[in-house]
C-alpha positions as CSV (number, residue, x, y, z in Angstrom):
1,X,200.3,42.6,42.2
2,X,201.0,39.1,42.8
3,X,202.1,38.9,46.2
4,X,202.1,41.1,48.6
5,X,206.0,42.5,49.5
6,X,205.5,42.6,53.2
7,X,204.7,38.8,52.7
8,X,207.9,38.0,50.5
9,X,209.8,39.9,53.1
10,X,208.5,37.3,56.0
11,X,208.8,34.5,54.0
12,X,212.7,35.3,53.2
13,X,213.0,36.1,56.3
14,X,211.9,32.7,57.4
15,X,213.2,30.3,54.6
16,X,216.4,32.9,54.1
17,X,217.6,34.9,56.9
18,X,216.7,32.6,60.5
19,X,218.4,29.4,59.2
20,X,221.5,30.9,57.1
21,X,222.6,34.7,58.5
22,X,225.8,34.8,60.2
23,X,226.3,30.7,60.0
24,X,229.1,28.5,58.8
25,X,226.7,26.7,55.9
26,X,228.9,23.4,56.5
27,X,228.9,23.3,60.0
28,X,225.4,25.1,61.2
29,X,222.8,24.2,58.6
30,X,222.1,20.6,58.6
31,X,221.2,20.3,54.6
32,X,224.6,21.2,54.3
33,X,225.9,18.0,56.4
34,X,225.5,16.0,53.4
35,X,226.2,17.6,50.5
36,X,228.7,20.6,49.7
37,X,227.6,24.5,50.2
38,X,227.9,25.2,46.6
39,X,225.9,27.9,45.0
40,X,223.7,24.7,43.3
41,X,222.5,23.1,46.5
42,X,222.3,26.6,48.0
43,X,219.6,28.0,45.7
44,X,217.7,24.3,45.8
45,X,217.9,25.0,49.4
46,X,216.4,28.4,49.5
47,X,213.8,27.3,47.1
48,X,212.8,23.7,49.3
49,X,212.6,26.3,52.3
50,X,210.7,29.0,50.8
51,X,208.1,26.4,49.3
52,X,207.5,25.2,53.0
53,X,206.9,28.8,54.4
54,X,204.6,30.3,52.1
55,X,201.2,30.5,52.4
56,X,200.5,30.0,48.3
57,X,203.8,27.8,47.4
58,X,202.6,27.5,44.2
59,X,203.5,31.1,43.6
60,X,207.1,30.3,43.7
61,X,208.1,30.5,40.2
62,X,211.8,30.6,40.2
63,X,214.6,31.2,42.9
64,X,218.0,33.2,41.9
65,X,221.4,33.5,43.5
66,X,224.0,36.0,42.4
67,X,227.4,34.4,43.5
68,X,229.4,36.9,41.1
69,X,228.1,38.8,38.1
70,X,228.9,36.3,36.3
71,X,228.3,33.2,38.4
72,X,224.2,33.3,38.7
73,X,222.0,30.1,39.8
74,X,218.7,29.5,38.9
75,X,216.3,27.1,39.6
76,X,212.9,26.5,39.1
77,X,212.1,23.1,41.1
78,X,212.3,19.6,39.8
């Protein structure tokens, strides 16, 4: 095991859940002030925030987004 999954839980919960549940991306979250709320800067945004929440962000190997089955974002940092 590489992490434990009450840990990932907290940490999505922080980076995820707090700053993006129920919120008009455009409007609420100031990343998205600047730039548009595409799926792109969406999934560079869960990864900046998930990086600055964990404990070990060096265990952050890749973040994922599922727009559509057929429209998936990955990124792995820069």
């Amino acid at each position: 095991m590489i992490m434990n999954m009450t840990e990932l839980k907290r940490y999505m919960e922080e980076a995820v859940m707090k700053p993006m549940d129920h919120k008009n991306l455009d409007k609420d979250v100031d990343y998205f002030f600047t730039r548009p709320s595409t799926t792109e800067n969406l999934t560079i945004f869960i990864w900046n925030r998930m990086k600055s929440v964990m404990d070990e962000p060096e265990l952050l190997y890749e973040v994922e987004v599922h727009e559509t089955e057929n429209n998936i974002v990955k990124y792995r940092g820069e």
